[in-house]
Backbone as a printed PyTorch tensor [residue, N CA C, xyz], in Angstrom:
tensor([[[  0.8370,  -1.1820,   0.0000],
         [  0.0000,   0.0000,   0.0000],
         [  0.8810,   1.2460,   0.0000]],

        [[  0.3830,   2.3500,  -0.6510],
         [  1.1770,   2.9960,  -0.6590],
         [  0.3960,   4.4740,   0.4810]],

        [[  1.6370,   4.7640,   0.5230],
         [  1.2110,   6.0230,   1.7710],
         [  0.9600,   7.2210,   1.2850]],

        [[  0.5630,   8.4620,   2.0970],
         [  0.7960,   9.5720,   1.5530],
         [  0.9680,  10.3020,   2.7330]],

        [[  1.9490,  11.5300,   2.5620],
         [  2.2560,  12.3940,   3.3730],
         [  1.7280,  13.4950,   3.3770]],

        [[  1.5150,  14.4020,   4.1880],
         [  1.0710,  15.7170,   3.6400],
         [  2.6290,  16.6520,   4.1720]],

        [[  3.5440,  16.9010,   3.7880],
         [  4.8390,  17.3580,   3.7180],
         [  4.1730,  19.0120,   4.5210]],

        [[  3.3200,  19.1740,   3.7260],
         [  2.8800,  20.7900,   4.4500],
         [  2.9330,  21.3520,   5.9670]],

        [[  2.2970,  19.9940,   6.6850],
         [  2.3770,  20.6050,   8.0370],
         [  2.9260,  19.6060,   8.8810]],

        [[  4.2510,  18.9830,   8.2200],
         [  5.2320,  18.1060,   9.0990],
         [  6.3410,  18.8850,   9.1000]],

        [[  6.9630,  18.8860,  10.2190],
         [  8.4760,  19.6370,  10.5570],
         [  9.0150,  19.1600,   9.8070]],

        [[ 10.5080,  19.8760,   9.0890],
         [ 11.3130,  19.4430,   8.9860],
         [ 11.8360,  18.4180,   9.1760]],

        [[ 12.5090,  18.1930,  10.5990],
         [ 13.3040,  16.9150,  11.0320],
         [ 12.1620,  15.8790,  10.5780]],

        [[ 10.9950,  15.7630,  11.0590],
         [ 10.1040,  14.7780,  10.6870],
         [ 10.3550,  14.2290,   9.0840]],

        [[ 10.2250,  15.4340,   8.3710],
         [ 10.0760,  15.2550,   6.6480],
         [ 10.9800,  14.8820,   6.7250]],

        [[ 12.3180,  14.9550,   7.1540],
         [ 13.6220,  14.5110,   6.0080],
         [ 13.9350,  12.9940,   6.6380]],

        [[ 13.6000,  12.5410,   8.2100],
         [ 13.2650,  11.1750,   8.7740],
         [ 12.1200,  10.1040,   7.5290]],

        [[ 11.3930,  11.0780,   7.3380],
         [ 10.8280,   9.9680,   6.2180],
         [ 11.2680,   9.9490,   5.0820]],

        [[ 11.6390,  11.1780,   4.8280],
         [ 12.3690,  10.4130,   3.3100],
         [ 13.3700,   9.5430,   3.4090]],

        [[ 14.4020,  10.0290,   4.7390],
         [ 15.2460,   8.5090,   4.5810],
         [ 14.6130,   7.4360,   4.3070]],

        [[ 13.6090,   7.7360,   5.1890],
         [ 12.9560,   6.3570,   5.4400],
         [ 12.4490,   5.3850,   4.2540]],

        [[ 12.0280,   6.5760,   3.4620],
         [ 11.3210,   5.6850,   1.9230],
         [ 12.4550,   5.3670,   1.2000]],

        [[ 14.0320,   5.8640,   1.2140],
         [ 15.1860,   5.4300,   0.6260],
         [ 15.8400,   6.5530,   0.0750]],

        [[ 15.2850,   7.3740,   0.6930],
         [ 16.3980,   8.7900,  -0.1150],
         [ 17.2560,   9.1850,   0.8410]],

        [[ 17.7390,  10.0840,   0.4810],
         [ 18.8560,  10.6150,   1.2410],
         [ 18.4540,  12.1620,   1.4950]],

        [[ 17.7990,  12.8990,   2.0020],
         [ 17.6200,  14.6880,   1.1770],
         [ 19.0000,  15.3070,   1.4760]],

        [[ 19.1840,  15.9490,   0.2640],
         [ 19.9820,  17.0520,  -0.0940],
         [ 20.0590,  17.6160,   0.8580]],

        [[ 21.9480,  17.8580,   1.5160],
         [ 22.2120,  19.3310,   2.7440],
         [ 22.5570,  20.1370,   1.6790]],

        [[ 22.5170,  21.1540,   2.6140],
         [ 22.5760,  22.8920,   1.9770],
         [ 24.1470,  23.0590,   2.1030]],

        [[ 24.6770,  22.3910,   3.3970],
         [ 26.1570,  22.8500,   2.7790],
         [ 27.2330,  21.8860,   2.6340]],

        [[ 26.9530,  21.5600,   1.6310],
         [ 27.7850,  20.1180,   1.4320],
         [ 29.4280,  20.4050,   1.3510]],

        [[ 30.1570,  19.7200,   1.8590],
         [ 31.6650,  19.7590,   1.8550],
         [ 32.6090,  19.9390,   0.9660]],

        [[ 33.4490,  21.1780,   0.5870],
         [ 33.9930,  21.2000,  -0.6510],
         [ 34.8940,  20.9860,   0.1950]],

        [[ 36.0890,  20.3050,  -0.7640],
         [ 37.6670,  20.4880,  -0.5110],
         [ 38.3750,  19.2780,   0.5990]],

        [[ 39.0280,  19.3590,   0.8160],
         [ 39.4380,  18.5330,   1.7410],
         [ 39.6710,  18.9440,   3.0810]],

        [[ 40.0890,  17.8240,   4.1450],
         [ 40.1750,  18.3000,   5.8020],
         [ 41.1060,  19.2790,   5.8420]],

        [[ 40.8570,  20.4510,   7.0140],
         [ 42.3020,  21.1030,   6.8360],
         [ 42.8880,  20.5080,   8.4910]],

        [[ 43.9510,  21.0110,   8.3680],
         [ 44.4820,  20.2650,   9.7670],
         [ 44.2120,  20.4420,  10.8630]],

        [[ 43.2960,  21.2440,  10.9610],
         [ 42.7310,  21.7880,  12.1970],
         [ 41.5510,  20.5870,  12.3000]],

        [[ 41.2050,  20.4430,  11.2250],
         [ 39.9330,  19.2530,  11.4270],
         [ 40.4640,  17.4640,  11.4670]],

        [[ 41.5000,  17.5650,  10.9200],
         [ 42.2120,  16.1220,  11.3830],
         [ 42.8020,  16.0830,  12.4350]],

        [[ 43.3470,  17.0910,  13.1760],
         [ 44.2590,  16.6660,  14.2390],
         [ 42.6240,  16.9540,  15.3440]],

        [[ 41.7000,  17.1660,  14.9560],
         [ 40.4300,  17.2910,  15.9670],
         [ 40.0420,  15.5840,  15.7840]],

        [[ 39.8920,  15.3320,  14.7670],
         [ 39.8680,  14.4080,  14.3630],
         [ 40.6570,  13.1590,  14.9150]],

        [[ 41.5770,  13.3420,  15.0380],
         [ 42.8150,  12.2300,  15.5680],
         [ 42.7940,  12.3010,  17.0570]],

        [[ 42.3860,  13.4960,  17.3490],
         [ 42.2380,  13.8500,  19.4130],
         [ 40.9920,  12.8410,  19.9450]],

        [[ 39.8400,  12.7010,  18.6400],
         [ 38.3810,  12.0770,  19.2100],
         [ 38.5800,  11.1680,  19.3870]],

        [[ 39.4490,  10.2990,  17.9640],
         [ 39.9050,   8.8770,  18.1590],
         [ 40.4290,   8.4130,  19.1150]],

        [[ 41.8290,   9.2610,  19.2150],
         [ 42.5100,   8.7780,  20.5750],
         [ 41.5180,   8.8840,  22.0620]],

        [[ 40.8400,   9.7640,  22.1150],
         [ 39.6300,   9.4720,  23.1340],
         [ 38.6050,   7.6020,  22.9280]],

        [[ 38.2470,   8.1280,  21.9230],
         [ 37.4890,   6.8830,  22.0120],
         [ 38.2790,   5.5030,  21.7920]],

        [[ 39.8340,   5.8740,  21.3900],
         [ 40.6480,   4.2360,  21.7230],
         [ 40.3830,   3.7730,  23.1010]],

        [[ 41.1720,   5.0470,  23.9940],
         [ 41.2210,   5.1430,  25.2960],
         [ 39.9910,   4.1850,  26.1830]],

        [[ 39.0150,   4.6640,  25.6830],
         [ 37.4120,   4.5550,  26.1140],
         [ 37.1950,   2.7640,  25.5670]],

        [[ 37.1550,   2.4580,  24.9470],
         [ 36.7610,   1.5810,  24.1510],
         [ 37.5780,   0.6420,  23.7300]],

        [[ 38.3800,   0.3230,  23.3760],
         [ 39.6670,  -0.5750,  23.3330],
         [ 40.4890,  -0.9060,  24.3070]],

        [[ 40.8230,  -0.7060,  25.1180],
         [ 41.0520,  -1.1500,  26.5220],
         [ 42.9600,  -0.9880,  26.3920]],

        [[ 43.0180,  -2.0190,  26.2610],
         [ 44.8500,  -2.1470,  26.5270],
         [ 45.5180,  -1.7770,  24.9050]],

        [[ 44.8110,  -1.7480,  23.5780],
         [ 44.9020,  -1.2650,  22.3220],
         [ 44.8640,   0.1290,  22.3260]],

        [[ 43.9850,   1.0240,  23.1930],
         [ 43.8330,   2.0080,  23.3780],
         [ 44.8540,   3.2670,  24.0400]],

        [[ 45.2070,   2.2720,  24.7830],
         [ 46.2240,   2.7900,  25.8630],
         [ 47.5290,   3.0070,  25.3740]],

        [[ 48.0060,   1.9140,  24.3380],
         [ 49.4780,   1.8690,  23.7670],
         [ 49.4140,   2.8640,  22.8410]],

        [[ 48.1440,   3.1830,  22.0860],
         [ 47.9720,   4.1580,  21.0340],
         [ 48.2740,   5.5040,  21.4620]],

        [[ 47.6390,   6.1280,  22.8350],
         [ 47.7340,   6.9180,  23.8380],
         [ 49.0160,   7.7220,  24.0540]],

        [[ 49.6320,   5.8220,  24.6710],
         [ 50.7280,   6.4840,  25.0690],
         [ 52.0660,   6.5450,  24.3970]],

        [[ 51.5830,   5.9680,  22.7450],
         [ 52.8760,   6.3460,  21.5580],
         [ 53.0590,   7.0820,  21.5850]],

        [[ 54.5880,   7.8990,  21.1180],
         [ 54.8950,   9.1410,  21.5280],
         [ 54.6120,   9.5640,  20.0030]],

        [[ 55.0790,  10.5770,  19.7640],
         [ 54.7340,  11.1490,  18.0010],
         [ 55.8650,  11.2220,  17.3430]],

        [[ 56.1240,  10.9000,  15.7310],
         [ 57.5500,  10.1870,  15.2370],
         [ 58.7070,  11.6270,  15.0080]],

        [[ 59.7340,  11.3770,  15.1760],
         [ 60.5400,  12.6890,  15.5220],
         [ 60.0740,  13.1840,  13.8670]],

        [[ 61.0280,  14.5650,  14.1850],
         [ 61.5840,  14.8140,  13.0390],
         [ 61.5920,  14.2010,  11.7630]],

        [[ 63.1180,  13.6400,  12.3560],
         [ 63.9380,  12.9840,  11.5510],
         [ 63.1840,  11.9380,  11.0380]],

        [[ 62.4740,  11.0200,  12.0220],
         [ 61.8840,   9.8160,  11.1730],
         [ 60.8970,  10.5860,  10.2600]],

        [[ 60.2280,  11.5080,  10.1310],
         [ 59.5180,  12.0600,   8.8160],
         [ 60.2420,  12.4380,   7.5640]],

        [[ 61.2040,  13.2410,   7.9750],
         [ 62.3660,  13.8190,   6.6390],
         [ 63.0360,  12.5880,   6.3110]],

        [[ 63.1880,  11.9660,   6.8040],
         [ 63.9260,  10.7540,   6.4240],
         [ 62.6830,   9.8050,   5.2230]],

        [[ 61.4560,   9.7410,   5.9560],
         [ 60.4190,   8.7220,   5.2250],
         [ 60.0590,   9.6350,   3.4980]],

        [[ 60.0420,  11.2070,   3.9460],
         [ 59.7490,  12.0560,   3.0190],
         [ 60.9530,  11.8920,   1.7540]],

        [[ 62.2610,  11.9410,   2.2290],
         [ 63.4450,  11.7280,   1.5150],
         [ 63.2050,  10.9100,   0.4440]],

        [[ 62.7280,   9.5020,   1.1300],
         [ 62.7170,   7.6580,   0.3810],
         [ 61.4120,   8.4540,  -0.4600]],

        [[ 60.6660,   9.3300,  -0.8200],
         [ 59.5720,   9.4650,  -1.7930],
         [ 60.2910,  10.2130,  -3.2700]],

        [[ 59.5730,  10.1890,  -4.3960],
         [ 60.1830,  10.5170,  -5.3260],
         [ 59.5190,  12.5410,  -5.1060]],

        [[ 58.7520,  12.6320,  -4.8100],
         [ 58.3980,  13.6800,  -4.7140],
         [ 58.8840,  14.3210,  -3.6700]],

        [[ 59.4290,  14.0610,  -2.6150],
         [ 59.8350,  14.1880,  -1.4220],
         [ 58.7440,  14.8020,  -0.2200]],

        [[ 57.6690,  14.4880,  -0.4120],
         [ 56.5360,  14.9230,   0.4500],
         [ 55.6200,  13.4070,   0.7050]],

        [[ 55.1510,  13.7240,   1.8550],
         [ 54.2510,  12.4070,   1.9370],
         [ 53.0250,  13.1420,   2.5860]],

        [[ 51.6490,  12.6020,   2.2500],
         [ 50.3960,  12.8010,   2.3150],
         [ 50.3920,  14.1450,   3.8260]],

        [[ 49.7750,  14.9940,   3.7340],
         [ 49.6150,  15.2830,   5.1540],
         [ 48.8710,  15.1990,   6.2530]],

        [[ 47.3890,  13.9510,   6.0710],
         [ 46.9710,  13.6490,   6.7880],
         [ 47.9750,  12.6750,   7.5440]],

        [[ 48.7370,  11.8730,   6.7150],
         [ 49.7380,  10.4780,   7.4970],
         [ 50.8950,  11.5480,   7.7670]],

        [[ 51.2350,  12.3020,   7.5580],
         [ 51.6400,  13.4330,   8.2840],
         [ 51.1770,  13.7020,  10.0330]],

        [[ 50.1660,  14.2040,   9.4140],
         [ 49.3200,  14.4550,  11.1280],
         [ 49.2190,  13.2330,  11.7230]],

        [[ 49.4060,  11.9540,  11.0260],
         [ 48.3650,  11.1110,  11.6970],
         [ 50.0520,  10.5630,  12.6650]],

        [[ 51.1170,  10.5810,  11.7920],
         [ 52.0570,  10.3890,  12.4460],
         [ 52.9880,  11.6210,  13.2750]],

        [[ 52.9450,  12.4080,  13.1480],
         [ 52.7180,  13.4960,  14.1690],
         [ 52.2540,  13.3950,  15.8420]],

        [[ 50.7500,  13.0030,  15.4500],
         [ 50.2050,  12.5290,  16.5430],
         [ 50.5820,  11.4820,  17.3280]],

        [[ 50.6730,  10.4840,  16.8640],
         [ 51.3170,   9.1360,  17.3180],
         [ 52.1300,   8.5680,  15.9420]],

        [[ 53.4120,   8.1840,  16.7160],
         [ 53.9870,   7.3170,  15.4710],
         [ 53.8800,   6.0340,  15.6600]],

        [[ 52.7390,   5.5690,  14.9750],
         [ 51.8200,   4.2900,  14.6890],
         [ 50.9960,   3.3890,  15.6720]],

        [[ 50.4280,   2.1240,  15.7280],
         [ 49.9250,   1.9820,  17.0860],
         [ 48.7160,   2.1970,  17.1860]],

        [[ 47.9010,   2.8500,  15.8310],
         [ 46.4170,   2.9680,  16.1570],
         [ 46.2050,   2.1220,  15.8090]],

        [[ 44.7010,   1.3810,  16.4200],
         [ 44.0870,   0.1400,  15.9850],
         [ 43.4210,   0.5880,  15.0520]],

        [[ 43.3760,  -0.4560,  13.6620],
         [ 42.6370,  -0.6490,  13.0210],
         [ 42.1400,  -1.7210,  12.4880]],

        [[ 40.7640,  -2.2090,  12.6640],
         [ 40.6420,  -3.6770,  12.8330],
         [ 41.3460,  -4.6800,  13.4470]],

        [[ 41.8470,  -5.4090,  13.0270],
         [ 42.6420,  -6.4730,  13.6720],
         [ 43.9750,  -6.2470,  14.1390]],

        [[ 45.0560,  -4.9290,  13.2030],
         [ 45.9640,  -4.6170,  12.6650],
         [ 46.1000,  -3.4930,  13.7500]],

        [[ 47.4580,  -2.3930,  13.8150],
         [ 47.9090,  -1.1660,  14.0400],
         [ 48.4550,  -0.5940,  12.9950]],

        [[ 48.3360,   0.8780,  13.2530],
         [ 49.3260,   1.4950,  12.0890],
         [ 50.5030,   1.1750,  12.3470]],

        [[ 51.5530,   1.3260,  11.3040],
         [ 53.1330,   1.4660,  11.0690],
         [ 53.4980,   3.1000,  11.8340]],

        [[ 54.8590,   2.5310,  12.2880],
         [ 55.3420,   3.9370,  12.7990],
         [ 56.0410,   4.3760,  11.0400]],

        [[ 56.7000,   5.4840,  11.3690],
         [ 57.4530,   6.2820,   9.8660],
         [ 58.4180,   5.2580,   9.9770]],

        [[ 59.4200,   4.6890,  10.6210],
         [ 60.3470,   3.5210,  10.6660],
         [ 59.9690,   2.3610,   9.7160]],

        [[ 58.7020,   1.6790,  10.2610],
         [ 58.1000,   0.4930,   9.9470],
         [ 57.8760,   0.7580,   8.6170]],

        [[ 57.3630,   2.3770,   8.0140],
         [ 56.6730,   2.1640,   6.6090],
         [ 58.1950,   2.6660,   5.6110]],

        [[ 59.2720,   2.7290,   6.3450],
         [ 60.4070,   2.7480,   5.7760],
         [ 60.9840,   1.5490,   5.2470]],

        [[ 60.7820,   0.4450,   6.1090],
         [ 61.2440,  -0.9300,   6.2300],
         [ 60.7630,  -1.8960,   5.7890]],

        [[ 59.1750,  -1.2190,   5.1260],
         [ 58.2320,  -2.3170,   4.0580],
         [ 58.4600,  -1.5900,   3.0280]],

        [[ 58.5270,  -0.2410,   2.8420],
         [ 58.6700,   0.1840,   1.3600],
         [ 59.9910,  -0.1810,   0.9090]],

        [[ 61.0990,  -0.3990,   1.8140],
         [ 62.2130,  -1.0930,   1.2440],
         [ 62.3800,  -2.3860,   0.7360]],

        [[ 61.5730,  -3.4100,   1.7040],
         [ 61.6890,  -4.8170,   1.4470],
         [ 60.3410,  -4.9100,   0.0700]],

        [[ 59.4510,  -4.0400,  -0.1830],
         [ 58.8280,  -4.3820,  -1.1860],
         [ 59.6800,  -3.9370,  -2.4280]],

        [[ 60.5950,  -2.6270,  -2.5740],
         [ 61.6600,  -2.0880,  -3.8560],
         [ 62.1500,  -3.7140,  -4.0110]],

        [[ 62.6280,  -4.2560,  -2.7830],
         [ 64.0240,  -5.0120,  -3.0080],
         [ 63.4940,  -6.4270,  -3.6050]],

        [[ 61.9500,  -6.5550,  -3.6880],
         [ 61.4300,  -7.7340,  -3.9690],
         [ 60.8040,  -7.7090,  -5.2980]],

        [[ 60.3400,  -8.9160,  -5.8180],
         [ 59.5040,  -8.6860,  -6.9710],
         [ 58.0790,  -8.2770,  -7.1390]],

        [[ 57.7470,  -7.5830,  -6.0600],
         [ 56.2390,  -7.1310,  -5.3910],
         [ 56.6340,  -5.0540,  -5.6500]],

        [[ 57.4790,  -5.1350,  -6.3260],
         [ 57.4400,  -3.6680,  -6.7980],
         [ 56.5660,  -2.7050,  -7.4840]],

        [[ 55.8700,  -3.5400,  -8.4030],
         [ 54.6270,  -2.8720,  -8.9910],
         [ 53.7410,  -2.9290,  -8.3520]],

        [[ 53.3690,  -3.0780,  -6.2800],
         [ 52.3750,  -2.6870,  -5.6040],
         [ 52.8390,  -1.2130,  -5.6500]],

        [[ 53.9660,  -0.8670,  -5.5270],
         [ 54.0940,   0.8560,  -5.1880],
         [ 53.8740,   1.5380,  -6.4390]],

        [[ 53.7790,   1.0650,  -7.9130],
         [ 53.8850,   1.7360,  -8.9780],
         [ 52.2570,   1.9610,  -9.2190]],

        [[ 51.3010,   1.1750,  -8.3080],
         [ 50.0340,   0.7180,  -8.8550],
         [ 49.6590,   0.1720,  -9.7110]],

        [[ 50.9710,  -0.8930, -10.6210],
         [ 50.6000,  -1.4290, -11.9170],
         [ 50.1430,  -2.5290, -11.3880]],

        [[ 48.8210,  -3.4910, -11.7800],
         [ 48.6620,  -4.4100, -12.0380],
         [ 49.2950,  -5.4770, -13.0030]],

        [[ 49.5250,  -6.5190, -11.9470],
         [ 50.6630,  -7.9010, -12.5190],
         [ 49.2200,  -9.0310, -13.2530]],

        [[ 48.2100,  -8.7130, -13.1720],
         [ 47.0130,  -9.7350, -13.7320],
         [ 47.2360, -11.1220, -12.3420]],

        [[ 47.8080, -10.9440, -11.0890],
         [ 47.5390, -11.6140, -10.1840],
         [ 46.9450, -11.7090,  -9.1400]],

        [[ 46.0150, -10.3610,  -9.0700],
         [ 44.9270, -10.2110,  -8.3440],
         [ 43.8230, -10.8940,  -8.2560]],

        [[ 42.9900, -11.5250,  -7.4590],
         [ 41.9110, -11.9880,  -7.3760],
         [ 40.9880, -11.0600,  -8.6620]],

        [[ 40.6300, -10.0390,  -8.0310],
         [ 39.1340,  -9.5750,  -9.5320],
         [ 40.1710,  -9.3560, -10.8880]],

        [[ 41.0870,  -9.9960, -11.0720],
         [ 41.6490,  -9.9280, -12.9540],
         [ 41.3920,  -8.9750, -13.1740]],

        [[ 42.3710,  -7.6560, -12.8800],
         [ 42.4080,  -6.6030, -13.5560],
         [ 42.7530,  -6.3270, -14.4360]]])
């Protein structure tokens, strides 16, 4: 059966609860241009580390109490790039802590660790993971 609304004299919040509801999404007014600036990731990275704390228990705590990667381990990781810059959210994110956040099953890499896989992957025949070329040995046959 199908319903009908009278949109006229339902609130807002009400109206846009049902349209989810029927499967839409409604349109916001100020939708997000551009990307995070660092003021919103390192807010960002403060909530997390709260809710590791909170919620992860002894995962939480090591994340906490990682210290953040010097200097040097950044200019150094930045160096090993051909561009000599690396992303600046993994910037901030290692800034904040150098590595140690949970993610799923896993933690991040400190700047060390992602020194020491991007080397052993150059030095191996698993080199075209960093180039993004597909070898046709992927599961979905690219």
């Amino acid at each position: 059966s199908v319903r009908s609304y009278r949109f006229s004299r339902t609130p807002s919040k009400e109206r846009a609860a049902m349209e989810v509801s029927k499967g839409s999404i409604p349109a916001m007014h100020n939708t997000r241009q551009g990307d995070m600036t660092d003021e919103e990731v390192t807010q960002c990275l403060l909530d997390l580390e709260t809710w590791f704390k909170s919620n992860c228990e002894e995962l939480g705590n090591v994340y906490a109490q990682t210290p953040p990667a010097s200097d040097d381990a950044i200019k150094e990781l930045e160096s090993s790039l051909e561009g000599g810059q690396i992303d600046s959210v993994l910037k901030s994110l290692l800034l904040a802590h150098d590595g140690n956040m949970p993610v799923y099953s896993s933690t991040t890499l400190s700047a060390k660790k992602i020194l020491e896989a991007r080397s052993e992957i150059l030095s191996s025949d698993k080199v075209w993971l960093l180039r993004g070329e597909c070898q046709n040995t992927c599961v979905r046959g690219c």
